[in-house]
Jmol script that loads the backbone (N, CA, C; Angstrom):
load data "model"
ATOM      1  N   UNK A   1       0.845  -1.182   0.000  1.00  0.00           N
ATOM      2  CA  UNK A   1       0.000   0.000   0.000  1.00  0.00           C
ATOM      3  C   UNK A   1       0.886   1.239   0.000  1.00  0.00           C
ATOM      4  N   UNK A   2       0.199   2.100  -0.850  1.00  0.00           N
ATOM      5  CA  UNK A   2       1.350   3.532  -0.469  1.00  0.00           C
ATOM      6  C   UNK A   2       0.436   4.467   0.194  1.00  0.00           C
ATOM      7  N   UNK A   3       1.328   5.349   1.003  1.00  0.00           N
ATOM      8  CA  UNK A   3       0.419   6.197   1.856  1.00  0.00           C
ATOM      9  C   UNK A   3       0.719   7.457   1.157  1.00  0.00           C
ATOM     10  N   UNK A   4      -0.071   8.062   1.020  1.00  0.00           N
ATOM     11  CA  UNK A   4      -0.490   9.396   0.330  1.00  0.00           C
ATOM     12  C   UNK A   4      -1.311  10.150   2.239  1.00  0.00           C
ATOM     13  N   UNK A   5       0.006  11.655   1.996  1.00  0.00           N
ATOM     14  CA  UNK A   5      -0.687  12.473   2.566  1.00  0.00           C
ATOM     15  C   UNK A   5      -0.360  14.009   1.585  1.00  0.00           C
ATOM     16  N   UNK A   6      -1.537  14.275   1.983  1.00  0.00           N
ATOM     17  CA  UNK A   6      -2.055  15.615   1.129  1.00  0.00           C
ATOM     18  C   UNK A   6      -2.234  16.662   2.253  1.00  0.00           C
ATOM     19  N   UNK A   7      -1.884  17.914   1.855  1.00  0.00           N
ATOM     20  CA  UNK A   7      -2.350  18.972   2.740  1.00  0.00           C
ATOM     21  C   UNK A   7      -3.005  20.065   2.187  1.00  0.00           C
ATOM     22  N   UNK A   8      -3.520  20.576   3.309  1.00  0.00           N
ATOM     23  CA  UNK A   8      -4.487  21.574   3.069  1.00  0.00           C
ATOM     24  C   UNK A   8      -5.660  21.272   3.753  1.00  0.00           C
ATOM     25  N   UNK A   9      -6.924  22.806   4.031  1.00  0.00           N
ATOM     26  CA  UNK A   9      -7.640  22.725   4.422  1.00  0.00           C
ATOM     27  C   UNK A   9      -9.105  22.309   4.225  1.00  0.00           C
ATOM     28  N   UNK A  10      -9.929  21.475   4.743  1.00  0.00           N
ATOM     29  CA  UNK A  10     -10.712  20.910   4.420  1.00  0.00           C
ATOM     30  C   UNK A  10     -11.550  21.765   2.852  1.00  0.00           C
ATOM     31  N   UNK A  11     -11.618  23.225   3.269  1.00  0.00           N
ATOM     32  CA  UNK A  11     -11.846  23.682   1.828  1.00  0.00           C
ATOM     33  C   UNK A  11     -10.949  23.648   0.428  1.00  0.00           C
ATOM     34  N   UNK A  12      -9.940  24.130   0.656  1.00  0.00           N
ATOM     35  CA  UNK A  12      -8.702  23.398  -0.005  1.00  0.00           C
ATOM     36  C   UNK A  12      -9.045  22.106  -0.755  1.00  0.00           C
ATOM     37  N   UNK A  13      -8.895  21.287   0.086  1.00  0.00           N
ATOM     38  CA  UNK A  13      -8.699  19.489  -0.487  1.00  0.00           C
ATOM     39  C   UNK A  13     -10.168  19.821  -1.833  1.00  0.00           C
ATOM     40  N   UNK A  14     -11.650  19.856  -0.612  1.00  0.00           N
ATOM     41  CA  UNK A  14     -13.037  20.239  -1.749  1.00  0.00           C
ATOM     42  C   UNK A  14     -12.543  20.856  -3.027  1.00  0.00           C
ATOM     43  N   UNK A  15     -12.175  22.218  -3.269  1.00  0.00           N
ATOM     44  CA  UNK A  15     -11.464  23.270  -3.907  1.00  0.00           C
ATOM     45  C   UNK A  15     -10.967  22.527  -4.741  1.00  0.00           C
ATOM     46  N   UNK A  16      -9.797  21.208  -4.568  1.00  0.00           N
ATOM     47  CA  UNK A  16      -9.342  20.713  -5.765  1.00  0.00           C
ATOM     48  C   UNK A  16      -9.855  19.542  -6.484  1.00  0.00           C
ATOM     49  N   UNK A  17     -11.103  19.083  -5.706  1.00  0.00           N
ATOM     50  CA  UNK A  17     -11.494  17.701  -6.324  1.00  0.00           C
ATOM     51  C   UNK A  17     -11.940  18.288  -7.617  1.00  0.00           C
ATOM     52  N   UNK A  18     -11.864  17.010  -9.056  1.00  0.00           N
ATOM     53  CA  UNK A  18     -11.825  17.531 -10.021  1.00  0.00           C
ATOM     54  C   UNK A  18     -13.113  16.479 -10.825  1.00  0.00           C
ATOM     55  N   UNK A  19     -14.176  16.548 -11.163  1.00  0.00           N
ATOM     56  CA  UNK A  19     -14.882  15.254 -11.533  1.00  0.00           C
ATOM     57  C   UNK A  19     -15.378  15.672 -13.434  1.00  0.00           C
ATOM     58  N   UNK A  20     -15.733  14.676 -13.754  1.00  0.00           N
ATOM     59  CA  UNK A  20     -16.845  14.807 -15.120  1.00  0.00           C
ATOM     60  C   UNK A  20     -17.533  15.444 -14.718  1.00  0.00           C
ATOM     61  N   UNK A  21     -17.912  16.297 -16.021  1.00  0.00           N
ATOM     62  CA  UNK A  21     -19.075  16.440 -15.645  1.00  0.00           C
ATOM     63  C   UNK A  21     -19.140  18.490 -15.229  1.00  0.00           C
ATOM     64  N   UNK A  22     -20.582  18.617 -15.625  1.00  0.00           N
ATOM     65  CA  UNK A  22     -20.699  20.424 -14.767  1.00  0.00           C
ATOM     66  C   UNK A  22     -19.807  20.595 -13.484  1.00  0.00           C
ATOM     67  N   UNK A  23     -18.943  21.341 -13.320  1.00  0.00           N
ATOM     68  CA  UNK A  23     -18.705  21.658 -12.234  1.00  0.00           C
ATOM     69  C   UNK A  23     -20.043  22.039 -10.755  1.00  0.00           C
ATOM     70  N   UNK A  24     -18.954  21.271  -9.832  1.00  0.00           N
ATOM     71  CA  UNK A  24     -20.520  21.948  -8.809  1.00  0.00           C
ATOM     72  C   UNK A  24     -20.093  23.214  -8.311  1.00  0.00           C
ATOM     73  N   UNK A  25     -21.521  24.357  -8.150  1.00  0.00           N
ATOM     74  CA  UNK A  25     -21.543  25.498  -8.147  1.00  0.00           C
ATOM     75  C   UNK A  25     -21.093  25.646  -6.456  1.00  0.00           C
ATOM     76  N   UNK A  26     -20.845  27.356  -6.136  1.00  0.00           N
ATOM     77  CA  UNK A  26     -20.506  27.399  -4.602  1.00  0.00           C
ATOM     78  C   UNK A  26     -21.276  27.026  -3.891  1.00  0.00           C
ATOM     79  N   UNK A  27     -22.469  26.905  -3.603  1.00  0.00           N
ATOM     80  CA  UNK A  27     -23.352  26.680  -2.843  1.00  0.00           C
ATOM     81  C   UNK A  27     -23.310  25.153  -2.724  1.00  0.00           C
ATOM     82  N   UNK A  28     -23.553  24.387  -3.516  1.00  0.00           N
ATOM     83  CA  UNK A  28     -23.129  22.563  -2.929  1.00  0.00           C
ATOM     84  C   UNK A  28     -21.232  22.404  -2.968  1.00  0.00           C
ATOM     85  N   UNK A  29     -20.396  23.548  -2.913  1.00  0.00           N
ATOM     86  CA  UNK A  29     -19.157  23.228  -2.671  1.00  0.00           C
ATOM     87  C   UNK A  29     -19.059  23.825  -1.167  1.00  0.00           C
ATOM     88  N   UNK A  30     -19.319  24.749  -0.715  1.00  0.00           N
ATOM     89  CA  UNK A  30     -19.781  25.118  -0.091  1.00  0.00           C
ATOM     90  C   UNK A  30     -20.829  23.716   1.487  1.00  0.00           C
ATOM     91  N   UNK A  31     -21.479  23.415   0.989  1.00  0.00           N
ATOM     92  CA  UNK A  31     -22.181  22.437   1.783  1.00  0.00           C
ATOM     93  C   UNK A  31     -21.508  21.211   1.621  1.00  0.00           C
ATOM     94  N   UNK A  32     -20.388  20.578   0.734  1.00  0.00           N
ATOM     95  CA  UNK A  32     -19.683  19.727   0.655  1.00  0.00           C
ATOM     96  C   UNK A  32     -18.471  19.907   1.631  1.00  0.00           C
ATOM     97  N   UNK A  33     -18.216  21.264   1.821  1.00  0.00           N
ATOM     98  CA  UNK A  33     -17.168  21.250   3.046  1.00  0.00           C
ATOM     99  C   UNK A  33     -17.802  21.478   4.159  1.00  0.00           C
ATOM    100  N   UNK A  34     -19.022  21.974   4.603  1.00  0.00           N
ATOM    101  CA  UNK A  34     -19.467  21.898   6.017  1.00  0.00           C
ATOM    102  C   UNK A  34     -19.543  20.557   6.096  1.00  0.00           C
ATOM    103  N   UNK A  35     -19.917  19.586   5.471  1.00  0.00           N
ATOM    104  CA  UNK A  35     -20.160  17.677   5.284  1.00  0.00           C
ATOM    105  C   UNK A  35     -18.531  17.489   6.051  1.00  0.00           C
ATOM    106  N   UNK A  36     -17.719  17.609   5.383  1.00  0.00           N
ATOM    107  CA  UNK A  36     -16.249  17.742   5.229  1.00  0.00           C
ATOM    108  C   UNK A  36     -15.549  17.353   6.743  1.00  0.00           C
ATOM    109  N   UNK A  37     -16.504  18.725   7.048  1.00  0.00           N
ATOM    110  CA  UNK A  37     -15.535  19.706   8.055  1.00  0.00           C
ATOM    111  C   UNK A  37     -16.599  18.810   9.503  1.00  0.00           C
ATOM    112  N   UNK A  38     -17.811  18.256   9.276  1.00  0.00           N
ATOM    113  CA  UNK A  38     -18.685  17.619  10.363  1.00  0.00           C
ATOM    114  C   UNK A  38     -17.754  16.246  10.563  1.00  0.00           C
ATOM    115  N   UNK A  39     -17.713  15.224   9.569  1.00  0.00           N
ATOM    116  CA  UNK A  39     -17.726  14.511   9.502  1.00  0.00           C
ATOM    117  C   UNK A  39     -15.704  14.100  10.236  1.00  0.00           C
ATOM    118  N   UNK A  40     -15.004  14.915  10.025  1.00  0.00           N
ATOM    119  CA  UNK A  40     -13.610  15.270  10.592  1.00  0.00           C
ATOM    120  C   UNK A  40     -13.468  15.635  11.755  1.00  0.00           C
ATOM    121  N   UNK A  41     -14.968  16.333  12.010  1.00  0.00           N
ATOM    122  CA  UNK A  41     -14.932  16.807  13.727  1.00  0.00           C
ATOM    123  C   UNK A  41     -15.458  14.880  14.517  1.00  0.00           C
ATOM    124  N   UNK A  42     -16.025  14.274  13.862  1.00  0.00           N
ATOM    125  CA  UNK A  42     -16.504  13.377  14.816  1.00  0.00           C
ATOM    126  C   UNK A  42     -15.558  12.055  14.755  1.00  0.00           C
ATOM    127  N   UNK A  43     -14.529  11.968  13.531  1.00  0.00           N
ATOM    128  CA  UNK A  43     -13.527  10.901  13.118  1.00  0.00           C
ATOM    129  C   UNK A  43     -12.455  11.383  14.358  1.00  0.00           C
ATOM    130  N   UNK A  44     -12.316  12.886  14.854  1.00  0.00           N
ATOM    131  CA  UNK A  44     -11.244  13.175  16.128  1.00  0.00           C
ATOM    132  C   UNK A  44     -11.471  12.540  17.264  1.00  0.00           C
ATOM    133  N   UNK A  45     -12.944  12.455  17.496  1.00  0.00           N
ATOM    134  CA  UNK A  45     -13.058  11.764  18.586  1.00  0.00           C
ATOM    135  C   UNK A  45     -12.401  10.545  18.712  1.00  0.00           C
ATOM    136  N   UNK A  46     -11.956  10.150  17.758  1.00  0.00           N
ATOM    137  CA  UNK A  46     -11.813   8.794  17.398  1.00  0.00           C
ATOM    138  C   UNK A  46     -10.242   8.295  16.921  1.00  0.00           C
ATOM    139  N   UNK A  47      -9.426   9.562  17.386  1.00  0.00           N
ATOM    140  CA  UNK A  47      -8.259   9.942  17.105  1.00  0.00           C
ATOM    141  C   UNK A  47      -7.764   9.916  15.275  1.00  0.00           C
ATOM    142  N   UNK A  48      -8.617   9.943  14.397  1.00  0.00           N
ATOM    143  CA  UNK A  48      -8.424   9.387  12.930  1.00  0.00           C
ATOM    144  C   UNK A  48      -8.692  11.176  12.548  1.00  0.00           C
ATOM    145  N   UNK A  49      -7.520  11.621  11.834  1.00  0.00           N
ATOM    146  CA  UNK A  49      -7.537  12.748  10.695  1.00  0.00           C
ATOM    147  C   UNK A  49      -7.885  12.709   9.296  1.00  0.00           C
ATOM    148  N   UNK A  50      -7.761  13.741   8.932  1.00  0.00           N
ATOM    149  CA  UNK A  50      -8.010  13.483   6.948  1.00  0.00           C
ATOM    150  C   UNK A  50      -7.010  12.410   6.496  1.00  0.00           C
ATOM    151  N   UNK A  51      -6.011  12.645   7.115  1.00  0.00           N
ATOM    152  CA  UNK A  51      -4.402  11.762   6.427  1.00  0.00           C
ATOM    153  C   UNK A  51      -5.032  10.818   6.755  1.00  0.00           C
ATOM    154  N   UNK A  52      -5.817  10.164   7.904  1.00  0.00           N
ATOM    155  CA  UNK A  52      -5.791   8.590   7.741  1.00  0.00           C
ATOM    156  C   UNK A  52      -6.794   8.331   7.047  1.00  0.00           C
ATOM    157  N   UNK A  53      -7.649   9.055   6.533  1.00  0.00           N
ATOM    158  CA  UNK A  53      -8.391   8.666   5.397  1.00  0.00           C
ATOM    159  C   UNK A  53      -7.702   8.604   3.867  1.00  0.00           C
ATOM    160  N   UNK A  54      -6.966   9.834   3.986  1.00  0.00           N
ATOM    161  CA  UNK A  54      -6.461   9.622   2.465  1.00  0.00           C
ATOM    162  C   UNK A  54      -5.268   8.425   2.076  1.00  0.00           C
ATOM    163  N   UNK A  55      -5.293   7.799   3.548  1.00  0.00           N
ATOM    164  CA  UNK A  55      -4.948   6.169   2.970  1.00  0.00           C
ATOM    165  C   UNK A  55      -5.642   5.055   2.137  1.00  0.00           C
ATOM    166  N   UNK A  56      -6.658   5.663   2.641  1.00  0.00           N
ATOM    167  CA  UNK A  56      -7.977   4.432   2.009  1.00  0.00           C
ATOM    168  C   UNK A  56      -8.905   4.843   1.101  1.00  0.00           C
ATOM    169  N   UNK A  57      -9.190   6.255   1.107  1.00  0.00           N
ATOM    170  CA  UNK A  57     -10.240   6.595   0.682  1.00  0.00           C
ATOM    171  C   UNK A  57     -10.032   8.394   0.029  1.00  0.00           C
ATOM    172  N   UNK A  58     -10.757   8.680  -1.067  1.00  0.00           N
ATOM    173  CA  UNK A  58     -11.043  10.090  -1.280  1.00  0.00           C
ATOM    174  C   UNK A  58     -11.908  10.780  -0.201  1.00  0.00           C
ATOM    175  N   UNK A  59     -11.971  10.986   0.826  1.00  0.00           N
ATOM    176  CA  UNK A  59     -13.120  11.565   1.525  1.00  0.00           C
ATOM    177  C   UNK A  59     -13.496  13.313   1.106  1.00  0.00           C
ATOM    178  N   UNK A  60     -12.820  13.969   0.312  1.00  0.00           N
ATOM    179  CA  UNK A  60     -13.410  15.085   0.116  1.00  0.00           C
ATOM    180  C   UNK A  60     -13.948  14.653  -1.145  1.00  0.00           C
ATOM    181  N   UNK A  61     -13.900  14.331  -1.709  1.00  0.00           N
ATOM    182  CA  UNK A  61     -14.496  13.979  -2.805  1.00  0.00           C
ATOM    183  C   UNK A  61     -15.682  13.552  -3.370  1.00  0.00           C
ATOM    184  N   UNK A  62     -15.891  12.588  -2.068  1.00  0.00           N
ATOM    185  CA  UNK A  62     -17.058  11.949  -1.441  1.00  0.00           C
ATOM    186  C   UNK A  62     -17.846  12.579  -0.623  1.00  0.00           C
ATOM    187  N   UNK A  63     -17.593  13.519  -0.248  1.00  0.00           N
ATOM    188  CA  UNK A  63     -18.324  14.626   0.073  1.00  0.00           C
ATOM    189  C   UNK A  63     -18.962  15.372  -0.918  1.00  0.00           C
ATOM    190  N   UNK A  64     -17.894  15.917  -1.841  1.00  0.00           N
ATOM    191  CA  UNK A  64     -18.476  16.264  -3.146  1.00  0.00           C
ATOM    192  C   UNK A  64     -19.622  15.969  -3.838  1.00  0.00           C
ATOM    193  N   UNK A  65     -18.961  14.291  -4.104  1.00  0.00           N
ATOM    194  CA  UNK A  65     -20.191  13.500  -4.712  1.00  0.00           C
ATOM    195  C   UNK A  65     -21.780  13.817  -4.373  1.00  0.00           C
ATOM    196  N   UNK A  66     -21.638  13.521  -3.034  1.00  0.00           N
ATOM    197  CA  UNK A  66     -22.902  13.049  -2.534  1.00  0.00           C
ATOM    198  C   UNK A  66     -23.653  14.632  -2.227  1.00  0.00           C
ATOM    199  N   UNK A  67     -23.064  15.612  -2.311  1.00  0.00           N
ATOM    200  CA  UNK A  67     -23.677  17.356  -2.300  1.00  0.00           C
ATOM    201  C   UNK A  67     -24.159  17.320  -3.828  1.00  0.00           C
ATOM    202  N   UNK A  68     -23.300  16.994  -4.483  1.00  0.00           N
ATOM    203  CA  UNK A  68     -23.885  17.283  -5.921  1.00  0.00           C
ATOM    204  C   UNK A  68     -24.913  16.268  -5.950  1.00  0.00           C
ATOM    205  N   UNK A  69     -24.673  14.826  -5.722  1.00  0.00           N
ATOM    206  CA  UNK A  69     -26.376  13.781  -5.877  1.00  0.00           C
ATOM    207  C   UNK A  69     -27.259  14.823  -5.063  1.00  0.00           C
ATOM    208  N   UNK A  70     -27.259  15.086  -4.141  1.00  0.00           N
ATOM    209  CA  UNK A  70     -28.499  15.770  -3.295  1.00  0.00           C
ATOM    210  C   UNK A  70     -28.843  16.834  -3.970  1.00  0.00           C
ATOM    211  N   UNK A  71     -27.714  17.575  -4.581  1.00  0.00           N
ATOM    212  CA  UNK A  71     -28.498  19.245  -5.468  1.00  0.00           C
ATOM    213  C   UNK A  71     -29.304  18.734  -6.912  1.00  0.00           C
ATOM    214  N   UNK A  72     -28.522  17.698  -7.556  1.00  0.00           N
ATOM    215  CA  UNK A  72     -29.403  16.798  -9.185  1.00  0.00           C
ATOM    216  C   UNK A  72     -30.538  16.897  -8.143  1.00  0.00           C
ATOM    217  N   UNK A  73     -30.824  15.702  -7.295  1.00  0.00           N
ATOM    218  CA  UNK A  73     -32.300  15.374  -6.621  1.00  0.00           C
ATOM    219  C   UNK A  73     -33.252  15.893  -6.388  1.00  0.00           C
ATOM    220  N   UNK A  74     -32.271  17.280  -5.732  1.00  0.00           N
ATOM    221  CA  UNK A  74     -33.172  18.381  -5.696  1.00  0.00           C
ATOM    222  C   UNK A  74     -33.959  19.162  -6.499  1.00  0.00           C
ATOM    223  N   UNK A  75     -33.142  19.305  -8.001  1.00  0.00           N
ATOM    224  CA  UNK A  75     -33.633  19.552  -9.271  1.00  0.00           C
ATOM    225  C   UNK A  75     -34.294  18.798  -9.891  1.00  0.00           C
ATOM    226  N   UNK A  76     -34.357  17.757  -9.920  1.00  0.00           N
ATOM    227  CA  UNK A  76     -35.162  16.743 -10.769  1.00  0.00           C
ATOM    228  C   UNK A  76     -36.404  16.731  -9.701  1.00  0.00           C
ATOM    229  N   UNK A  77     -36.684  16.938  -8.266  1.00  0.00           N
ATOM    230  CA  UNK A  77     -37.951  16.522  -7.460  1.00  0.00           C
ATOM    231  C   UNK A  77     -38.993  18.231  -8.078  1.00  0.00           C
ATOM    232  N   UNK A  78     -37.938  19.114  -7.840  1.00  0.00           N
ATOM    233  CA  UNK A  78     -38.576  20.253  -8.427  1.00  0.00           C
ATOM    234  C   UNK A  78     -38.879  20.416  -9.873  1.00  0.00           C
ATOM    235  N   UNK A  79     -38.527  19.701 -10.592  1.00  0.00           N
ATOM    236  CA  UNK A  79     -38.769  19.689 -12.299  1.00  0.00           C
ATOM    237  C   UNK A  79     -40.274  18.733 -12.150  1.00  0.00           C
ATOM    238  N   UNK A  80     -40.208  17.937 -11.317  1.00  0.00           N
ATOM    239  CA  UNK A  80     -41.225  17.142 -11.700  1.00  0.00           C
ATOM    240  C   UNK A  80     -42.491  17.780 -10.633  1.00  0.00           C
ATOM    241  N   UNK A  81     -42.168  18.637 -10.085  1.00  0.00           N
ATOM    242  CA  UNK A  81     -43.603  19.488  -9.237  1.00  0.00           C
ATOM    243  C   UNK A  81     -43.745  18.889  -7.895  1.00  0.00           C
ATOM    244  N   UNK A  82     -42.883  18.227  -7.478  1.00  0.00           N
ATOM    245  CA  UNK A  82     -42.752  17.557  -6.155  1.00  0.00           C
ATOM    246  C   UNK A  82     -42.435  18.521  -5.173  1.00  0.00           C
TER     247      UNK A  82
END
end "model"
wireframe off; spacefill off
backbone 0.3
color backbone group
């Protein structure tokens, strides 16, 4: 396994994820780092930082992801009059 550590701040890391696709606008980049920045506050409890994620996993990214699925969702529930 190789260990990859990256720096920078939880907005930062968001800031550089790069995907297909429309870029997501500030407002779900934006709510992708409060996700970010929650989800880092409760991994401390637990003594685990970003670095020990970016052993295993993209976690800003995945933050990303899942802000942009929720903003599509949001658009498509409102396209359809929901």
């Amino acid at each position: 396994m190789v260990i990859v550590s990256i720096s920078g701040s939880p907005a930062e890391r968001v800031a550089a994820v790069r995907r297909y696709g429309t870029p997501a606008g500030p407002v779900v980049v934006a709510e992708a780092v409060a996700l970010l920045e929650s989800l880092l506050a409760a991994a401390a409890a637990h003594g685990v930082a970003l670095a020990d994620f970016d052993n295993v996993i993209d976690l800003p990214g995945g933050c990303l992801d899942v802000m942009v699925g929720k903003a599509r969702q949001a658009g498509r529930g409102t396209e359809r009059g929901r």
